[in-house]
C-alpha positions in Angstrom: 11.2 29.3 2.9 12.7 30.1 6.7 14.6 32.7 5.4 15.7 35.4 2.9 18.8 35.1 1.0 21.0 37.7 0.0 21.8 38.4 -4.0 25.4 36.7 -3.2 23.7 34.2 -1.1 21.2 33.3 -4.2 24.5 33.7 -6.8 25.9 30.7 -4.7 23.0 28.9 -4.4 22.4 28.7 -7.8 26.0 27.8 -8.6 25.5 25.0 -6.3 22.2 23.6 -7.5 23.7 23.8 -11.1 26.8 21.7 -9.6 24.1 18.8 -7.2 22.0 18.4 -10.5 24.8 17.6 -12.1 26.3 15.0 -9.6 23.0 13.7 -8.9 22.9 12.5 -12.6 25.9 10.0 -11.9 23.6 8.1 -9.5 23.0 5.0 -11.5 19.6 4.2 -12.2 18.6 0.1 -12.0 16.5 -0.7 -15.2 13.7 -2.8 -15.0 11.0 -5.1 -16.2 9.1 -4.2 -19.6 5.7 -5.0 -19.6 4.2 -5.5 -23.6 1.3 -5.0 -25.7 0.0 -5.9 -28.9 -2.9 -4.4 -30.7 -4.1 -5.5 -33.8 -6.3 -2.7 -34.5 -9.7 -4.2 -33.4 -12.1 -1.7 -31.8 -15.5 -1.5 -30.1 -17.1 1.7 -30.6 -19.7 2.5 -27.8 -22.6 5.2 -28.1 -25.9 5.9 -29.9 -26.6 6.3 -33.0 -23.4 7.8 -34.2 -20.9 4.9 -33.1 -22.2 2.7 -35.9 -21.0 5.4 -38.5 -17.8 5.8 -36.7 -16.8 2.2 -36.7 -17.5 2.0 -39.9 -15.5 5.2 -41.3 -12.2 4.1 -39.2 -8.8 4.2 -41.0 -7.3 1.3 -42.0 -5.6 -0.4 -40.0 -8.5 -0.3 -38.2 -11.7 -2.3 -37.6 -14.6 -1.2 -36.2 -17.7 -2.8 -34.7 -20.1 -0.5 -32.8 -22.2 -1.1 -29.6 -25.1 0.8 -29.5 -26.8 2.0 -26.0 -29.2 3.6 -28.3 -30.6 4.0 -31.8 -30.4 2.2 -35.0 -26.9 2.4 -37.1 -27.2 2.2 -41.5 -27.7 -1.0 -43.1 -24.5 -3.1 -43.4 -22.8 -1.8 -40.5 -21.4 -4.1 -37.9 -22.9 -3.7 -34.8 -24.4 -5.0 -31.7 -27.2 -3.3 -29.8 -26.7 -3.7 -25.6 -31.1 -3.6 -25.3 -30.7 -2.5 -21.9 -28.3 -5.4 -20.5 -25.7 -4.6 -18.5 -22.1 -3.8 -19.7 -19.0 -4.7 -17.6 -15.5 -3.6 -19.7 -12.3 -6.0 -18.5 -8.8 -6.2 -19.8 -6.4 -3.1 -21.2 -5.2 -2.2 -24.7 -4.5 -5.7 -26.6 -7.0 -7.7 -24.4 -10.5 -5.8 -23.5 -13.2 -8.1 -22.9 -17.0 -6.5 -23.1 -19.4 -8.5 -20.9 -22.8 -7.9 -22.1 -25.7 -8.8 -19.6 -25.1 -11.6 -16.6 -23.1 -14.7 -17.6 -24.9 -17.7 -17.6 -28.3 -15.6 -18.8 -29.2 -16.5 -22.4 -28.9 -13.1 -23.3 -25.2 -12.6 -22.8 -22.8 -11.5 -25.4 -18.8 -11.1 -25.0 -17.1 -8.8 -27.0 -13.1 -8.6 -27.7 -10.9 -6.0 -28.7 -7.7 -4.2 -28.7 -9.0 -0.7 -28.2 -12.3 0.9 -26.8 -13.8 4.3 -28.0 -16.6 5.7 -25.9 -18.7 8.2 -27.2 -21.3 8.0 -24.3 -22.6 11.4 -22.7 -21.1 9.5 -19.3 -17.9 7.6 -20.1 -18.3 3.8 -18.6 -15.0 3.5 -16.8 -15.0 6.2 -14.1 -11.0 5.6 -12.7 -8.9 8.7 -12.7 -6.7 6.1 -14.6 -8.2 4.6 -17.0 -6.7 1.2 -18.4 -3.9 1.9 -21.4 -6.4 2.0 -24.6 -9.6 2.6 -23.5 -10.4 6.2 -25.4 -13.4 8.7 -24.4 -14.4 11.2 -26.8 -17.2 13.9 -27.9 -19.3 13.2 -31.2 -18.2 16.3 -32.5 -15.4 16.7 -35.8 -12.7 17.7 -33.5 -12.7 15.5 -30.7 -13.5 12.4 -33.1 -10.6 13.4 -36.0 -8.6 13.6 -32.7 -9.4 10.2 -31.0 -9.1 8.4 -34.8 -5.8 9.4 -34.6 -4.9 7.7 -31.2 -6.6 4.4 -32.3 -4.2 4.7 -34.9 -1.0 5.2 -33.5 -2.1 2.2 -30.4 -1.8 -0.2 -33.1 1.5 -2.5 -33.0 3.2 -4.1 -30.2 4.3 -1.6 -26.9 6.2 -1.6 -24.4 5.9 -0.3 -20.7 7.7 -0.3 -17.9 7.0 -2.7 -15.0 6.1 0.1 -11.8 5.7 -2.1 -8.8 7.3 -4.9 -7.5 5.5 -7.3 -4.7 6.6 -9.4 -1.7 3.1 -11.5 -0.6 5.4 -13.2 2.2 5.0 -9.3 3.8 1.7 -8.2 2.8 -0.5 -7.5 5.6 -3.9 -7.7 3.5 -5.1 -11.0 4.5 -3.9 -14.3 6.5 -6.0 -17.8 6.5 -9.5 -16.6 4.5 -9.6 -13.0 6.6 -8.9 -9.4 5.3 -7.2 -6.6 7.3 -5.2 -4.2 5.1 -6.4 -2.8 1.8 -4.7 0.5 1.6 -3.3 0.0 -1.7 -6.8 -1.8 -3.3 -8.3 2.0 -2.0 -5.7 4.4 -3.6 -5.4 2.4 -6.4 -6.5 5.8 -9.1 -6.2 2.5 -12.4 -8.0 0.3 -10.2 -5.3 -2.3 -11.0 -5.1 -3.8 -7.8 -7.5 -6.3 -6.4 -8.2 -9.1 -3.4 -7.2 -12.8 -3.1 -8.1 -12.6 0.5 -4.4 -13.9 1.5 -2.5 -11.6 -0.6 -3.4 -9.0 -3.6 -2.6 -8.9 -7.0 -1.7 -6.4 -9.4 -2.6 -6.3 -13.0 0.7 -4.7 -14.7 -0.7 -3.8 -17.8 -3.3 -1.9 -15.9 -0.6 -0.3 -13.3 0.7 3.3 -14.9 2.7 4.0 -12.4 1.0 6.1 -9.7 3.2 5.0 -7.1 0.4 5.7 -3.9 0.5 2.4 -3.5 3.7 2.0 -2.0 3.7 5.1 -0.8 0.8 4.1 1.9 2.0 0.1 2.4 2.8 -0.6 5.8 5.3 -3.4 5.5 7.1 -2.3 2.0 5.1 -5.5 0.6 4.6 -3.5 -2.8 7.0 -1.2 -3.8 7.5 1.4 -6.6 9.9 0.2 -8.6 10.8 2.6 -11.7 12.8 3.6 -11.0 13.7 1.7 -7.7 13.1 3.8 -4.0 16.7 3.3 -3.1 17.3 4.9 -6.3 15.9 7.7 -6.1 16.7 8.4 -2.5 20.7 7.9 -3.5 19.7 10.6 -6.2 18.1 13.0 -3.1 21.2 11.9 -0.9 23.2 13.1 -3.8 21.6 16.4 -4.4 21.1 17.4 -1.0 25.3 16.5 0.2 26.9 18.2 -3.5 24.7 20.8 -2.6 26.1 21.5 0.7 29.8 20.5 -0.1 29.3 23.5 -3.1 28.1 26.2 -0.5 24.5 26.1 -0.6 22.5 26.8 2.3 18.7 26.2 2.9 18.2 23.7 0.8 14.7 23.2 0.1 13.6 20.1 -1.5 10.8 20.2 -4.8 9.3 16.8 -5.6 7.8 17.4 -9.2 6.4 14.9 -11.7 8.8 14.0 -14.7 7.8 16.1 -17.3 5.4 18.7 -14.9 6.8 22.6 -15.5 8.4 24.8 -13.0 8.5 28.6 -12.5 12.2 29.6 -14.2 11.9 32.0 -11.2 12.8 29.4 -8.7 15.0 30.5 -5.8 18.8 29.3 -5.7 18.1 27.1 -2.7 15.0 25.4 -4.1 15.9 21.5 -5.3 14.0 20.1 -7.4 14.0 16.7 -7.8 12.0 15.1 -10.8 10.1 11.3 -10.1 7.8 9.6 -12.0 4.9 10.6 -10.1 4.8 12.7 -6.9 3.2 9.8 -5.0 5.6 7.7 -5.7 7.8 9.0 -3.2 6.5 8.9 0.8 6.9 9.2 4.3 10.4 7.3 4.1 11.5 9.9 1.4 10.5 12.7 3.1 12.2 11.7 6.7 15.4 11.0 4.9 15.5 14.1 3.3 15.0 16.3 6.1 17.4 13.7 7.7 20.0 14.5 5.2 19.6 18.3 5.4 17.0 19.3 3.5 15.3 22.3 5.4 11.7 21.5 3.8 10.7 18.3 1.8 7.6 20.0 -0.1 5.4 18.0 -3.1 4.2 19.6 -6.0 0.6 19.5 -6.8 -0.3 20.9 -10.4 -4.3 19.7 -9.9 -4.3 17.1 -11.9 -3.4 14.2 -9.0 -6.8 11.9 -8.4 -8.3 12.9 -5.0 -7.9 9.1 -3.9 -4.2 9.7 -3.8 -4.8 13.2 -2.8 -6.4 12.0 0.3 -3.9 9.0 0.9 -0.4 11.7 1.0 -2.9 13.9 2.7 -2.9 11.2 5.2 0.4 10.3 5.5 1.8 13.8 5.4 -0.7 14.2 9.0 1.7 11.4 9.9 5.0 13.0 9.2 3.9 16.2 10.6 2.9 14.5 13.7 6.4 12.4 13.6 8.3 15.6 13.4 6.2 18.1 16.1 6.8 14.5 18.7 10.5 15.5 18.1 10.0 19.7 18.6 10.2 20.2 14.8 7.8 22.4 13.2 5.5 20.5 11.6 5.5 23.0 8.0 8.6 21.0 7.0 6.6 18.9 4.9 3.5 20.1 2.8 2.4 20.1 -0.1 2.1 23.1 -2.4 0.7 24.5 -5.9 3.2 26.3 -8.4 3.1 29.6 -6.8 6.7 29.9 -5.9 4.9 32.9 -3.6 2.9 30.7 -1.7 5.9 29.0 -0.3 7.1 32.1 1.0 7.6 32.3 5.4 7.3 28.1 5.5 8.9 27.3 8.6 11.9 24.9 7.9 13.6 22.4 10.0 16.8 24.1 11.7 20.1 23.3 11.6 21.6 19.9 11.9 24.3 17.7 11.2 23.4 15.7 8.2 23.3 12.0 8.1 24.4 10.0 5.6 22.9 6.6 5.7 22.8 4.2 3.3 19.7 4.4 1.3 19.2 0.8 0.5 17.2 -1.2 2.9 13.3 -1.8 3.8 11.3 0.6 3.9 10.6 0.8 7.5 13.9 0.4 8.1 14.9 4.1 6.4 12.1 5.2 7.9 13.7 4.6 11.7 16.6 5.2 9.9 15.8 8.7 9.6 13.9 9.0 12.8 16.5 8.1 14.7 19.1 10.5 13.0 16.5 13.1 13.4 15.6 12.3 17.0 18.8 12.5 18.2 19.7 16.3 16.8 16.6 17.3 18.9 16.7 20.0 21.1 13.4 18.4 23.6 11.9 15.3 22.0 9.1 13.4 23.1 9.9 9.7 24.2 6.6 8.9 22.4 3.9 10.6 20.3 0.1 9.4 19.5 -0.4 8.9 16.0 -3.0 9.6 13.3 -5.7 6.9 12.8 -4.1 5.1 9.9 -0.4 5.8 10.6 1.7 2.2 10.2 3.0 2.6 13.5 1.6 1.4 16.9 1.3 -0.5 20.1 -0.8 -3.8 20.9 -2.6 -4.3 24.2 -4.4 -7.3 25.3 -6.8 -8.1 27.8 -5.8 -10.5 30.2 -9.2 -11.7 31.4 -10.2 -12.7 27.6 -6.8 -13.6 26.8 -6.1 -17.8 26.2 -2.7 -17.8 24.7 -4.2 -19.5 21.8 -1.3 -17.7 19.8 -4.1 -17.7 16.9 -2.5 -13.6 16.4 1.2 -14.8 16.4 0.6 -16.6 12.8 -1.4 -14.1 11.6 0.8 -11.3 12.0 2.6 -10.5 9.0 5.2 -7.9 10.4 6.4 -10.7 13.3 4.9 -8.1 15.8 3.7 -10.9 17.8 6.0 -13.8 19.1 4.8 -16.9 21.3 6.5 -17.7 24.8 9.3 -19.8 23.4 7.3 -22.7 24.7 6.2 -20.7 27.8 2.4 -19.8 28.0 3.4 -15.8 27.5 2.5 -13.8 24.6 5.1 -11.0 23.4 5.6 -8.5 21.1 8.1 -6.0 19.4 6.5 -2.5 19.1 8.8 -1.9 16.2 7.5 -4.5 13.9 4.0 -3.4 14.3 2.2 -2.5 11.0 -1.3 -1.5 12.9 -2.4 -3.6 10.2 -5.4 -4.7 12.4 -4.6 -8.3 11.3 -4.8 -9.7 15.0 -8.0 -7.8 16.2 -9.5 -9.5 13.3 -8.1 -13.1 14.2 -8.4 -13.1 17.9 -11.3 -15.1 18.9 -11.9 -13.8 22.2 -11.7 -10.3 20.9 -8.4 -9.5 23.6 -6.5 -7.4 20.9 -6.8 -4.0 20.4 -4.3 -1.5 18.8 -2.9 1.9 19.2 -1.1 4.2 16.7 1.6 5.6 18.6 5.9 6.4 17.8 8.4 5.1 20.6 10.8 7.2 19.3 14.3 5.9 21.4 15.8 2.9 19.6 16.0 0.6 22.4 12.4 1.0 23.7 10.9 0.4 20.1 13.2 -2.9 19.4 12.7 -4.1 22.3 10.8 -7.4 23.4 8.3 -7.4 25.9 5.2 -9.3 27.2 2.0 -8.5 26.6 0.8 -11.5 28.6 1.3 -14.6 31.1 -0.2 -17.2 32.7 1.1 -20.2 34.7 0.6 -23.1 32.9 -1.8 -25.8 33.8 0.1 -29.0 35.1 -1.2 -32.9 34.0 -2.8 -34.0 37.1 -1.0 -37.5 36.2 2.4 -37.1 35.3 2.8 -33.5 36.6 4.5 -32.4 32.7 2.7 -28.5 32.0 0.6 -28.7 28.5 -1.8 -25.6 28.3 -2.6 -22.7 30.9 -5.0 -22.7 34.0 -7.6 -20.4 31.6 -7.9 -22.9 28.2 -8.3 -25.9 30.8 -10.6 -23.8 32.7 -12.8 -22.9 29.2 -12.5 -26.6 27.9 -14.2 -28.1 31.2 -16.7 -25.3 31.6 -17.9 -25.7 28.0 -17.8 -29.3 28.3 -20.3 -29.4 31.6 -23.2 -31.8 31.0 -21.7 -33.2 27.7 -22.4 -37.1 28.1 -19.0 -37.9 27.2 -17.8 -36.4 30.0 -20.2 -37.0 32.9 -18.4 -39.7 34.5 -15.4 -38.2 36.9 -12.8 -40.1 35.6 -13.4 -39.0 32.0 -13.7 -35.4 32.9 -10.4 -36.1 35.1 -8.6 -36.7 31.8 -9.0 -33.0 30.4 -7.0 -32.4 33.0 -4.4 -34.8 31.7 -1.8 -34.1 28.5 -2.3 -36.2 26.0 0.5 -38.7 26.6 -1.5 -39.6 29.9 -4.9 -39.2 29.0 -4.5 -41.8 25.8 -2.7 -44.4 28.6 -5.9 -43.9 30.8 -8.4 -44.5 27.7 -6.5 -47.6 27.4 -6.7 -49.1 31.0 -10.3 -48.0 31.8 -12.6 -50.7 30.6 -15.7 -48.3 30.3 -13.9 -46.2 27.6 -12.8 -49.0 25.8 -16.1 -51.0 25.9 -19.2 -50.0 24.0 -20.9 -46.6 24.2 -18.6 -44.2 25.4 -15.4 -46.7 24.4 -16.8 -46.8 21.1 -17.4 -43.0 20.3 -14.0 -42.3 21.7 -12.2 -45.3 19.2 -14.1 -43.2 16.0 
């Protein structure tokens, strides 16, 4: 923390953290989708020799059938042996499906169940999430008495929240057959989330809810969404203003996972605020906090969050930290932090400021200017603009104007509406504040003209602002005088086209220099076009 507190200090504190729980429980929380299962008690059992005899001693309602990677099992035992062919587990509790060797070999097998126990030395399914009923346990009493009771109690029909929701119309992981963003496939800890080149999809009964997927989106395409983001900020806008109102001071925000203990020993001015999971909350949290007074936004990490999302708030936390030292903040105002309340001690905080009070619903981009602005404004000697992180979802375009055609083959690609055609000029332009450094129109380009650059523009004006990336004059038809490309794609088209036999004659290389309009007219009235040979390739 930035500073001690006195025992009357702390006494009012704590009467005021009491008092901003309290009010922050009134926020109203939006309920959302339910996703089910139903189990009807079927269950693979996969090891050596000892699976056999534990599928077959399962509790009723159970039934067991055992997949041995090793070993013989007793007579009269159900089981199937996986002779060294390979083994691929699909699905989640209710719907597993075992794929045993290559499909389409004549040696492949598919199993079905409701529930997998593994009892291999190595479990199969490596994810720090693994799916909702698939069990790992030891051979031994305790770990097996244990696990029979699980397979036990997943037996019925289930019910689990929905965590994400998904806007493919903003999703910057692919446009016509080509990839760019796969941020949320990486952090994925359940592995839930996979490619359909144009968009993504997310298996819900696989999703539990670890929320890094929104938290490192660029466009807001998928969400968290139990409870909702704008929830949960009106719960920290709530907390953080009752707070004050009550006489608090210092208010230093604690983002814990629901149900994750900590110290009784907290300071007065230490606010915690419970989410689903940690990760489930980023950089657009965090800036609004700090927007909305909190001195320190820090996450607690108990050691039990999967280093793929360790790394991803890792990364985006460089981003913050970066945002805030651009605007003369110190960059400790975010962190994240084990539960040694001790180790928090001498932090520097953010200073004083006049808190806003924005409305928390919105885009997610859009609280995350939202906040910047507030913040950038109650600086004492900002930075117009700071270089960003590799990674960080905000950023410039530059093109090269000697490889540049104006195809405008980036403009529909671009899911954040970046980059904008001329308007029906040959220009290409672009809005700095709508850039999700995505890496979408590097990948389309085919002259290779686009590169990007994460940076902040951190006044209002200069990041919403239009400007031109590039121009050209454009080419005029040689016949009717009416423009219809630029000087450079006319320019490519004939030098491509030297030599071609179409095009040896002077007339018909004269009418790529014609619009269409003209140059169809001119097919018509010259009677070597329209006659065999050349007329004849140029009819098909």
């Amino acid at each position: 923390m930035s500073e001690s507190v006195t025992s009357d200090s702390q006494a009012t504190n704590l009467r005021a953290r009491e008092a901003a729980q309290r009010a922050m429980t009134g926020v109203r929380v939006e309920s959302t989708g339910l996703v089910e299962f139903t189990s009807r008690g079927r269950v693979v059992v996969i090891g050596g020799p000892a699976a056999g005899k534990v599928a077959a001693q399962l509790p009723k309602p159970l039934q067991g059938v055992a997949l041995l990677t090793s070993g013989s099992a007793a007579p009269d035992t159900p089981v199937t042996r996986l002779q060294g062919r390979s083994l691929k587990i699909e699905g989640h509790l209710g719907a597993f499906t075992l794929n045993l060797g290559e499909p389409g070999q004549p040696d492949a097998a598919v199993l079905k169940a409701d529930l997998v126990l593994d009892l291999g030395d190595e479990p199969r399914l490596r994810m720090p999430m693994t799916p909702p009923g698939y069990l790992v346990a030891s051979p031994g009493q305790e770990g097996l008495e244990r696990a029979r009771e699980q397979l036990v109690d997943l037996v019925g029909t289930f019910d689990k929240p929905r965590y994400f929701s998904y806007d493919s119309d903003i999703c910057a992981h692919g446009r016509s057959g080509k990839v760019a963003c796969t941020r949320c496939i990486d952090v994925c800890p359940a592995e839930a989330i996979t490619s359909l080149v144009d968009r993504v999809a997310v298996d819900s009964h696989r999703c539990q809810g670890g929320g890094a997927c929104g938290t490192v989106c660029p466009s807001g395409a998928i969400r968290y969404y139990y409870p909702r983001p704008e929830d949960t900020l009106e719960q920290l806008r709530i907390l953080l203003k009752t707070y004050r109102e009550q006489g608090g001071s210092d208010p230093l925000l604690l983002l814990s996972a629901a149900g994750q203990e900590t110290s009784p020993q907290l300071p007065g001015n230490v606010l915690v605020l419970e989410v689903e999971e940690v990760a489930s909350v980023g950089l657009e949290g965090w800036l609004a906090a700090l927007a909305y007074g909190a001195r320190s936004v820090m996450l607690l990490d108990n050691g039990r969050i999967p280093e793929t999302v360790v790394q991803a708030l890792e990364q985006q936390l460089d981003t913050a930290r970066t945002l805030l030292a651009g605007m003369g903040y110190p960059e400790s105002a975010v962190g994240r932090v084990n539960p040694d309340v001790s180790s928090w001690q001498g932090a520097a905080g953010m200073p004083s400021i006049k808190p806003a009070n924005f409305s928390t619903r919105g885009g997610k981009r859009q609280l995350v200017y939202m906040a910047l602005d507030h913040l950038y404004g109650q600086a004492e000697r900002p930075h117009p603009l700071m270089t960003l992180p590799v990674g960080a979802p905000f950023g410039m375009a530059q093109v090269e104007a000697n490889a540049c055609t104006l195809c405008f083959s980036c403009v529909g690609a671009c899911p954040g509406g970046a980059l904008l055609d001329g308007d029906g000029e040959p220009r290409l332009r672009f809005i700095e504040a709508n850039c999700l450094q995505c890496g979408m129109c590097t990948r389309t380009c085919p002259e290779d003209a686009i590169s990007i650059t994460p940076r902040m523009l951190y006044q209002h004006e200069a990041r919403t602002r239009v400007r031109q990336l590039h121009e050209e004059a454009p080419f005029c038809c040689v016949e009717c005088g009416k423009p219809y490309a630029t000087r450079t794609v006319v320019d490519n088209m004939l030098q491509k086209l030297e030599g071609h036999w179409m095009f040896r004659d002077p007339r018909a290389r004269r009418r790529l220099k014609m619009c269409q309009d003209c140059r169809v007219i001119d097919i018509a009235q010259d009677a070597e076009a329209m006659g065999p040979g050349l007329g004849s390739e140029v009819r098909q």
